[in-house]
C-alpha positions in Angstrom: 8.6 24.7 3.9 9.9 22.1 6.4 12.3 19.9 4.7 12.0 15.7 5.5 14.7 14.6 2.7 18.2 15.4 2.8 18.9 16.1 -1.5 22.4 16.5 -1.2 22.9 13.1 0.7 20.9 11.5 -2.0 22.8 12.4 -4.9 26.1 11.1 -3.0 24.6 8.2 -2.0 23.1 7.3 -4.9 25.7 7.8 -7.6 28.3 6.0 -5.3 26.0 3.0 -4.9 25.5 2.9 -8.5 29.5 3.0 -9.1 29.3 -0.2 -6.6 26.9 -1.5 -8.2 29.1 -1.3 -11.9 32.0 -2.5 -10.0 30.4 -5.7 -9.4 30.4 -6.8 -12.8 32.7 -6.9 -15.5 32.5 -2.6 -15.4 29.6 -2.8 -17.6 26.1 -2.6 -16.0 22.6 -2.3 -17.8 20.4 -0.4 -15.5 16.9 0.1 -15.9 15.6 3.7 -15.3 12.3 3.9 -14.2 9.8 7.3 -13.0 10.3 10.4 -14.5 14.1 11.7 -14.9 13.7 15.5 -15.2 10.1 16.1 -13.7 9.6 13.9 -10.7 7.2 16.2 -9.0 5.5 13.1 -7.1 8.6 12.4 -5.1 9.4 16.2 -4.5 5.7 16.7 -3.0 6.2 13.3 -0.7 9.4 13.6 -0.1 10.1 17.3 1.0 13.2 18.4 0.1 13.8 16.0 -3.2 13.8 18.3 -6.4 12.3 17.3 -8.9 15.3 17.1 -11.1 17.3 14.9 -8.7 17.5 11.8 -10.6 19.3 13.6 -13.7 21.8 15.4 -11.1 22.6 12.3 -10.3 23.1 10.6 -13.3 25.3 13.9 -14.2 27.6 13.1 -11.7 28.1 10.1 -13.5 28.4 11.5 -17.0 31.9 10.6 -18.0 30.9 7.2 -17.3 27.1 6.6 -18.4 25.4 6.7 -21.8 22.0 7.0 -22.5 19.3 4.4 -24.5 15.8 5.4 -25.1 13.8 2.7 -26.0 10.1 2.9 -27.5 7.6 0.4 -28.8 6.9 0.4 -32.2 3.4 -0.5 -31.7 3.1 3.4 -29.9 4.6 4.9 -32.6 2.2 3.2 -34.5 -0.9 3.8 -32.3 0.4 7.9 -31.6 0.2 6.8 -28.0 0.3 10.3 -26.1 2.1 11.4 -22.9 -0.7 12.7 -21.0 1.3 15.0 -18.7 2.3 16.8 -22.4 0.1 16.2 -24.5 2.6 14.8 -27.2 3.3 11.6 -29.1 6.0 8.9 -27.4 7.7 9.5 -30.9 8.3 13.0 -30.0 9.0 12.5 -26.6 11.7 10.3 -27.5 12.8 13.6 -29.6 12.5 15.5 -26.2 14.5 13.5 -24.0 17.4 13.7 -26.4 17.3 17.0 -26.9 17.1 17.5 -22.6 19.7 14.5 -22.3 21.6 16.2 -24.5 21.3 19.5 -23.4 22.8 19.4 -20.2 25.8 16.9 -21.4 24.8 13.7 -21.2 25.9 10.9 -24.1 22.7 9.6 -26.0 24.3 6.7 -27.7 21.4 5.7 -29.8 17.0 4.6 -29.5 15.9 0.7 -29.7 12.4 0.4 -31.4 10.8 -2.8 -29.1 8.7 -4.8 -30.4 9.0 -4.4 -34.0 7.0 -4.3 -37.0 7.1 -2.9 -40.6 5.1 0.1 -40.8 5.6 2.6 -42.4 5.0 5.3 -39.2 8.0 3.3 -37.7 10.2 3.5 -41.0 9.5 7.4 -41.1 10.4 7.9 -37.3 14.0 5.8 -38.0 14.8 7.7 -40.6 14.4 11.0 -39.0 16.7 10.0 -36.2 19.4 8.7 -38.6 19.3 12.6 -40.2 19.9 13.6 -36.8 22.8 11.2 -36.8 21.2 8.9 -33.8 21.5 5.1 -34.2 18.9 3.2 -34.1 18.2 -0.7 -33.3 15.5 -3.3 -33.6 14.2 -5.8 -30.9 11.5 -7.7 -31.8 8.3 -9.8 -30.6 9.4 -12.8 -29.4 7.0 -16.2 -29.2 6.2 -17.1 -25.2 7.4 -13.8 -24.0 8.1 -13.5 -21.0 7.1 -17.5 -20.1 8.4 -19.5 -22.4 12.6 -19.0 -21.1 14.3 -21.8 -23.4 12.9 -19.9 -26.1 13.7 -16.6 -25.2 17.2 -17.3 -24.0 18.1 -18.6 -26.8 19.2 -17.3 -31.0 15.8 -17.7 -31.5 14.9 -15.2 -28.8 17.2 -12.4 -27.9 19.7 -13.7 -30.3 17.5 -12.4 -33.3 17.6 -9.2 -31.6 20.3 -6.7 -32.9 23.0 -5.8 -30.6 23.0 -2.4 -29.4 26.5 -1.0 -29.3 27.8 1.2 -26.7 30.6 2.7 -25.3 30.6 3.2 -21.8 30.3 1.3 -18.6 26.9 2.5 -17.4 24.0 1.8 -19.8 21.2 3.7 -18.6 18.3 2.1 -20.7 14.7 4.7 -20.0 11.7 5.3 -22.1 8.7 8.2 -22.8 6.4 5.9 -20.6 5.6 2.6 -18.9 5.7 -0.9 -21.4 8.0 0.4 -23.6 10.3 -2.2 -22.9 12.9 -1.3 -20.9 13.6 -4.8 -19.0 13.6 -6.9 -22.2 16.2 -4.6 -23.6 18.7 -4.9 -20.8 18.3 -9.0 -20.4 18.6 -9.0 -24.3 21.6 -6.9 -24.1 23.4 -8.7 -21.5 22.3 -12.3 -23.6 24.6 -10.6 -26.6 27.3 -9.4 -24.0 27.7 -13.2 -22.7 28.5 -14.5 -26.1 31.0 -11.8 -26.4 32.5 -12.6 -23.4 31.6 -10.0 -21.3 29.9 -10.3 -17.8 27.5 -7.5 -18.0 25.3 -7.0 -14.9 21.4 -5.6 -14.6 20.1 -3.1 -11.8 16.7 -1.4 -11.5 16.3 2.1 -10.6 12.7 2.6 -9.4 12.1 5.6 -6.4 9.2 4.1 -5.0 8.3 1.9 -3.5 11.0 2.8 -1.4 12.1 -1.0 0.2 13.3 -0.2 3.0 10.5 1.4 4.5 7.5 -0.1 6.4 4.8 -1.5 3.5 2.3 1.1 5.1 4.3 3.9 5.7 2.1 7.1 4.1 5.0 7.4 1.6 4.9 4.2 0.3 1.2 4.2 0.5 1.5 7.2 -1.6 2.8 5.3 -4.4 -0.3 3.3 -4.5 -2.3 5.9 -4.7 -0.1 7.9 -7.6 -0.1 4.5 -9.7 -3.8 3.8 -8.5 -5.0 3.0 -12.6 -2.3 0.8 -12.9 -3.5 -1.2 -9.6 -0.2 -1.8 -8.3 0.4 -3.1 -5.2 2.6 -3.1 -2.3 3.7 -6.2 -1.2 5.9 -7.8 1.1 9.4 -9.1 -0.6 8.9 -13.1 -0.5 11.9 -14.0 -1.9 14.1 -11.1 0.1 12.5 -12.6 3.0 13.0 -16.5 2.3 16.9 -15.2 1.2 17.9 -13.3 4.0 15.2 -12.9 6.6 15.2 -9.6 6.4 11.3 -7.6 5.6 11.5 -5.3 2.2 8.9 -3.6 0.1 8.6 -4.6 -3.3 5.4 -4.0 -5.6 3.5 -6.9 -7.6 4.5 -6.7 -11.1 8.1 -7.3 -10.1 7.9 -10.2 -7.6 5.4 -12.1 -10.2 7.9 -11.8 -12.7 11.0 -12.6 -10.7 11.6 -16.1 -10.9 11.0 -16.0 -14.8 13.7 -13.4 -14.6 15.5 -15.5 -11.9 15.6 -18.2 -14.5 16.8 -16.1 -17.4 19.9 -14.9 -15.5 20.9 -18.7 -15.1 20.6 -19.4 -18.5 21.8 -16.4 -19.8 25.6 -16.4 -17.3 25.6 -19.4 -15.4 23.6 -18.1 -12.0 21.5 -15.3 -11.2 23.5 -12.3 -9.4 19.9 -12.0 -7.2 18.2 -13.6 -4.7 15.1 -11.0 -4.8 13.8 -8.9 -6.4 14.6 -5.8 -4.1 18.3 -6.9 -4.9 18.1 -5.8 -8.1 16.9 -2.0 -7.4 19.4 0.7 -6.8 17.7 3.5 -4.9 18.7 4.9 -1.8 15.7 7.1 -1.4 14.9 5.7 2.0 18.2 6.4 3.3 18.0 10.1 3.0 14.0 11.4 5.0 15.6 12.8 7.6 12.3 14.0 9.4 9.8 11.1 9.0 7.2 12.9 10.4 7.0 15.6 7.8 7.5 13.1 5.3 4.2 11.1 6.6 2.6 14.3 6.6 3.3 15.5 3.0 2.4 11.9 2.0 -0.9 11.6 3.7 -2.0 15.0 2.1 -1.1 13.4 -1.3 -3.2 10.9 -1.0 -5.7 13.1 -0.5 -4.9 15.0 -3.5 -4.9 12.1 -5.7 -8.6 11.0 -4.2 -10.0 14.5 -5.2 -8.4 14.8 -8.1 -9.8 11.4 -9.0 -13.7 12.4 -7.9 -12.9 15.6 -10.4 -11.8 13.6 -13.1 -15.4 11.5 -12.2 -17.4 14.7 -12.2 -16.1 16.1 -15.5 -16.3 12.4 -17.2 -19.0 11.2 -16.1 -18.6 7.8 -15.6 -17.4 5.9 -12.0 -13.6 5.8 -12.6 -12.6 2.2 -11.4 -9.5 3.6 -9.4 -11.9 5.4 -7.2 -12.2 2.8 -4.5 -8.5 1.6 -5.0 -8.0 4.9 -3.4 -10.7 5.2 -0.7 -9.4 2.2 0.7 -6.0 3.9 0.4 -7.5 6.5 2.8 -8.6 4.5 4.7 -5.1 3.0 5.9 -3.8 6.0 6.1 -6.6 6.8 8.5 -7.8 10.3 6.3 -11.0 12.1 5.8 -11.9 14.4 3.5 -12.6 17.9 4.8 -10.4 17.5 7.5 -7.2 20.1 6.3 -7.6 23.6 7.4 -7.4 24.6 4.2 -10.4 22.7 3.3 -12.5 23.8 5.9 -11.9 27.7 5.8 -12.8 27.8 2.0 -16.2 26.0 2.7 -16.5 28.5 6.2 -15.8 31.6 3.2 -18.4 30.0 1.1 -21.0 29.7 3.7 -20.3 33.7 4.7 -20.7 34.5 1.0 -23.8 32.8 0.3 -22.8 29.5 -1.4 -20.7 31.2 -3.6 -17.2 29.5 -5.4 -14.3 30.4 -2.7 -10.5 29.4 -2.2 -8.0 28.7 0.5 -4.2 28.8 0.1 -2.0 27.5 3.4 0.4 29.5 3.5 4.3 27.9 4.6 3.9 29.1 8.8 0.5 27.7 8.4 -1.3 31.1 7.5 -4.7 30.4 6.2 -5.8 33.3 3.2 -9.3 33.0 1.3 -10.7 34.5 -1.6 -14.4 34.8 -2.5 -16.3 35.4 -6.0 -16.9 38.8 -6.8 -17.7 40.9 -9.8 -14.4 41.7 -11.0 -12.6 38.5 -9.8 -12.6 34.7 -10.0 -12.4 33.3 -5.8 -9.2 31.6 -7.1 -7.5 34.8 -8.3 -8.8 37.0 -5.2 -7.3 34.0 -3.2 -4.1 34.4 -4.5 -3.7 38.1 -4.5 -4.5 38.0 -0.9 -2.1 35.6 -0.1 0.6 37.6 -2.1 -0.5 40.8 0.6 0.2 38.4 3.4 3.5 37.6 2.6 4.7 41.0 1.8 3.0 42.4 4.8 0.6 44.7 2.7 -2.8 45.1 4.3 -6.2 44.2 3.0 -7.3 47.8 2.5 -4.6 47.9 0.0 -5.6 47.9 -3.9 -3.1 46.2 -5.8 -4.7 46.4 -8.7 -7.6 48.8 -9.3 -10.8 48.7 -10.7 -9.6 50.6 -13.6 -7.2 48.4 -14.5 -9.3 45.5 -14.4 -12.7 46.5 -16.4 -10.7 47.4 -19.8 -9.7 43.6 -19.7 -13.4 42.3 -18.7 -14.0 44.3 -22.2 -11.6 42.7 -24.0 -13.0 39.3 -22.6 -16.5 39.4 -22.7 -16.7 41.5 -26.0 -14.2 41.2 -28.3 -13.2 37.7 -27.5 -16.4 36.1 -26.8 -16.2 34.8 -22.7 -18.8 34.6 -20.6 -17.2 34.7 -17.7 -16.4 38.6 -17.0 -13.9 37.9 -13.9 -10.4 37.7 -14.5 -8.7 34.4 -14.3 -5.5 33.6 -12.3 -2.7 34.5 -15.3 -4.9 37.8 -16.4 -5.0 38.9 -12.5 -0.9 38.3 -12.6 -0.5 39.8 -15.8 -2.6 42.8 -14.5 -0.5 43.1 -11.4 2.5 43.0 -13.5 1.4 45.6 -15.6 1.4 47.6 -12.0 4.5 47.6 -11.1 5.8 50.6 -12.6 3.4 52.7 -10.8 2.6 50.7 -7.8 5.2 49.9 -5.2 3.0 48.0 -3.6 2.1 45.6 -6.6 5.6 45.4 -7.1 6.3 44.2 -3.6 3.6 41.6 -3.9 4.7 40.3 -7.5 8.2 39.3 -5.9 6.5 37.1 -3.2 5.0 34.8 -6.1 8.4 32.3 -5.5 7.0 31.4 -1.6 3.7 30.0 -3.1 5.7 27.0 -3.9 4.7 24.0 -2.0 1.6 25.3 -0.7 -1.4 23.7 -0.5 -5.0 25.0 -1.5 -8.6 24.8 -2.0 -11.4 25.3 -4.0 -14.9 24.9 -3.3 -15.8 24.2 -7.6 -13.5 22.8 -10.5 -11.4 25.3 -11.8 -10.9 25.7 -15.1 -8.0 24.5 -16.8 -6.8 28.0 -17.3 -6.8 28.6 -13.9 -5.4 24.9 -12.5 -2.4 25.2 -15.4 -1.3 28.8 -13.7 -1.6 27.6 -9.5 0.3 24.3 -11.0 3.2 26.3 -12.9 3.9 28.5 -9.8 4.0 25.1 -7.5 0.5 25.6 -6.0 -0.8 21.7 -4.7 -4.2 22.4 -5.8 -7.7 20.5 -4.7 -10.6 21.0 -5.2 -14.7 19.8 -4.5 -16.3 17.4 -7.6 -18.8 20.3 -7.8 -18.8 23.1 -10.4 -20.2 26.7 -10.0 -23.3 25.7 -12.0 -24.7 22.4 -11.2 -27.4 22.7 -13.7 -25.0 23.2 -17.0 -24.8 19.7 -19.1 -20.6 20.8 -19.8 -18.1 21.7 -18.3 -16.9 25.0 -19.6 -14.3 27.1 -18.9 
C-alpha cells in the first residue's frame, strides 16, 4: 500500500518532544493520554503508514522514565459501562490495560477511582486490585466542577483529594474510555505537587485533531467524522491565534474549557505555562505525512466508511441515528459521493450481471478490482475473497481451490445438525476449508499465504454482512462497506 506517514520519524520525534516537554518543568510532567494506546486503527487507516501500536512504542522508548495511572469513574463501575469495541466492562478493561502495560514492560504505579462514591461495586473492584498488589486512590466529586475555580483550587477542592504517589518523571495519566477523568486528575495532582514544593507541569497527548494542519484538511475532517456521536468540532485556535498570530486546529471541548483551565494554572503555581490551548498538546503527528496526497486520499475514503457504516447501523436499528447528517455535511466538504469508488461500482455492475443478487468487491493494493457473486455453495463475500486470494498468487479462475466435495459435508453440518439456514459457507468456514486443503492442494496452499496482502484493502458489499462475516474481513485488515440493504428486504430481523 502507498505509504503517507513516515512511523519511524514519529516515534523519534515524539518521544524527544515529550522529553522537552519534562524538561520544562521541575522533571516531573503530568501528561494526559488520550485515543487508544495499543489499537489506534483510525489513525493507521488515515494516516498510511502509522501502526496501530505506535503510541505504546513510543511511550516504550520512554520506559525507564514514565509510569503509568489508569483512572476510572466510579460511577462506570457502578453503571457496568461497556467498551463497545470489546464488549467488556471499563472495570475489566482497566484489568486489561494493566495486564498489556505490563506485559510489554511498562511501570503501572497504581488506578485512581474519579468521582467517588460508596458502593459496594466500587469497594469490590479496590479490593481486587489491592490482591493484585496495585494501589489505588480516591478523587472525588467536587461542588461547581469545572466553574466554580476558588472552590476547586482550593483544600476544599483538590485538596480533599488523595495524593497519588509516584515515582518517576513522566506520569502518563489514560483511561478505558472518554469522561473518565483524566484532566481533573492531572490539575489535582499538580495542586498536591505545589504544596510539596514541586513545579510539576501538564501536557495533552491527543493524535487528532492534528494542529498543525489546515482545519479542512480530509484528515482532520476525518476526525469529525470518527467522533461524529460525540459532535465534536473543529475549530480554529482563538487563543493560539490572539497569542502568537499563528492559525492552529483545536476542537470545541478544549478551547471552551480553556480559560477555566487557564485560570486554574494561576491559582494553582502562580501563572499558567499556556497561552492556548494547542500549547498544551504534545503530538507531532502532523510533522511526519510525508505524501499528503495519499493521506487526503485514505482520509476521504474514511469518511465514507464512517457514513455507510452509520446508514447500516440505521438500517439494522431502525431509528434515524442523529450523527447521520453530522456526517453528510462531512461529505459534503470533502466534496464525496457515495457510489463513486471503483470498488463500489463493480460490486453493484456484478450484481446487475447476476440478477440482483448479494455481490462483493475487494480493491486490491495495484488497484486490481476482484468480485464475488452469490451462489449455491458460497456467500458473495467468501467467493470475493477466494478470488482475490487467486489474483495475488497468480492462480487462474478455472482453478478449484476448494472443491465441491469439500464444501457440501460442511453445508450438512450447518444446515442439519446445527440448525442454519443459510447453506453457503461464510468467510472463516471458506478459510478454514481452504486451510484444510493445503496438504493436498498446492494450489490452496499458495493462495492461503497471500491472506497477509489483504491488509489495507478496501471492499464492498452490495447487503449487510453478517457479523460473522464483518468480524473475519475486519481481523485480516479488510476496510469493509457496505449498502443499508439486506439480502431480504421483506424479513422483520436482521439475522445472520
Amino acid at each position: 500500500m502507498k505509504i503517507g506517514f513516515d512511523n519511524d520519524k514519529y516515534l523519534a520525534m515524539q518521544s524527544t518532544h515529550i522529553r522537552e516537554r519534562i524538561a520544562q518543568f521541575d522533571n516531573k510532567l503530568y501528561l494526559e493520554f488520550g485515543g487508544k494506546l495499543f489499537d489506534d486503527y483510525h489513525a493507521s487507516r488515515v494516516l498510511p503508514g502509522f501502526q496501530p501500536d505506535s503510541k505504546l512504542q513510543m511511550l516504550l522508548q520512554l520506559k525507564d522514565q514514565a509510569e503509568i495511572v489508569v483512572v476510572i469513574s466510579a460511577e462506570d463501575i457502578v453503571s457496568n459501562k461497556l467498551r463497545g469495541d470489546y464488549g467488556i466492562t471499563y472495570d475489566m478493561d482497566v484489568l486489561r490495560l494493566i495486564d498489556a502495560f505490563q506485559g510489554v514492560g511498562l511501570f503501572v504505579g497504581s488506578v485512581c477511582v474519579t468521582m467517588y462514591t460508596p458502593a459496594p461495586e466500587v469497594e469490590a473492584f479496590e479490593n481486587r486490585l489491592h490482591t493484585l498488589g496495585i494501589r489505588t486512590f480516591r478523587h472525588y466529586k467536587i461542588a461547581g466542577y469545572p466553574n466554580d475555580v476558588a472552590r476547586i483550587v482550593s483544600d476544599e477542592g483538590y485538596g480533599k483529594n488523595d495524593y497519588i504517589e509516584t515515582e518517576r518523571p513522566l506520569v502518563v495519566i489514560t483511561a478505558p474510555g472518554p469522561g473518565s477523568g483524566k484532566m481533573a486528575v492531572c490539575l489535582s495532582q499538580l495542586y498536591h505537587e505545589h504544596k510539596r514544593g514541586v513545579k510539576a507541569g501538564y501536557a495533552k497527548f491527543e493524535t487528532f485533531p492534528i494542529w498543525n494542519l489546515p482545519l479542512k484538511h480530509p484528515v482532520n475532517l476525518a476526525y469529525e467524522a470518527a467522533t461524529a456521536d460525540l459532535n465534536d468540532v473543529n475549530m480554529i485556535d482563538p487563543f493560539h491565534l490572539e497569542a502568537y498570530g499563528e492559525t492552529a486546529v483545536n476542537y470545541n471541548r478544549d478551547i471552551e474549557i480553556f480559560p477555566v483551565l487557564h485560570a486554574m494554572f494561576e491559582m494553582i503555581s502562580g501563572q499558567s505555562p499556556y497561552q492556548s490551548p494547542t500549547d498544551m498538546g504534545v503530538n507531532m503527528a502532523g510533522n511526519c505525512i510525508v505524501d499528503d496526497e495519499v493521506c487526503c486520499e485514505a482520509s476521504r475514503k474514511e469518511i465514507l466508511r464512517r457514513y455507510l457504516k452509520c446508514l447500516c447501523e440505521q438500517k439494522v436499528g431502525g431509528t434515524v441515528k442523529e450523527e447521520r447528517f453530522k456526517l453528510e455535511l462531512l461529505l459534503n466538504q470533502a466534496g464525496l459521493t457515495v457510489g463513486s469508488r471503483a470498488v463500489e461500482q463493480q460490486a453493484h455492475a456484478r450484481s446487475e450481471a447476476t440478477g440482483g443478487l448479494p455481490a462483493a468487491a475487494i480493491e486490491l493494493a495495484d488497484g486490481t478490482i476482484v468480485t464475488g457473486k452469490t451462489g449455491p455453495l458460497l456467500g458473495a463475500a467468501s467467493s470475493a475473497l477466494l478470488n482475490a486470494l487467486k489474483q495475488l498468487a497468480g492462480i487462474g479462475p478455472e482453478v478449484e481451490l476448494v472443491s465441491a466435495r469439500a464444501i457440501e459435508p460442511i453445508q450438512t453440518l450447518k444446515t442439519t445438525y446445527l440448525g442454519s439456514k443459510n447453506p453457503r459457507l461464510h468467510t472463516d468456514e471458506i478459510l478454514i476449508a481452504l486451510s484444510s486443503s493445503v496438504s493436498e492442494n498446492e494450489y490452496a496452499a499458495a493462495a492461503l499465504s497471500q491472506l497477509p496482502k489483504l491488509k489495507g484493502c478496501d471492499m464492498h458489499s452490495t447487503v449487510i454482512l453478517s457479523s460473522v462475516d464483518s468480524d473475519t474481513l475486519n481481523k485480516l485488515g479488510i476496510y469493509l462497506t457496505c449498502d443499508p440493504a439486506y439480502e431480504e428486504e421483506d424479513r422483520k430481523y436482521h439475522k445472520k
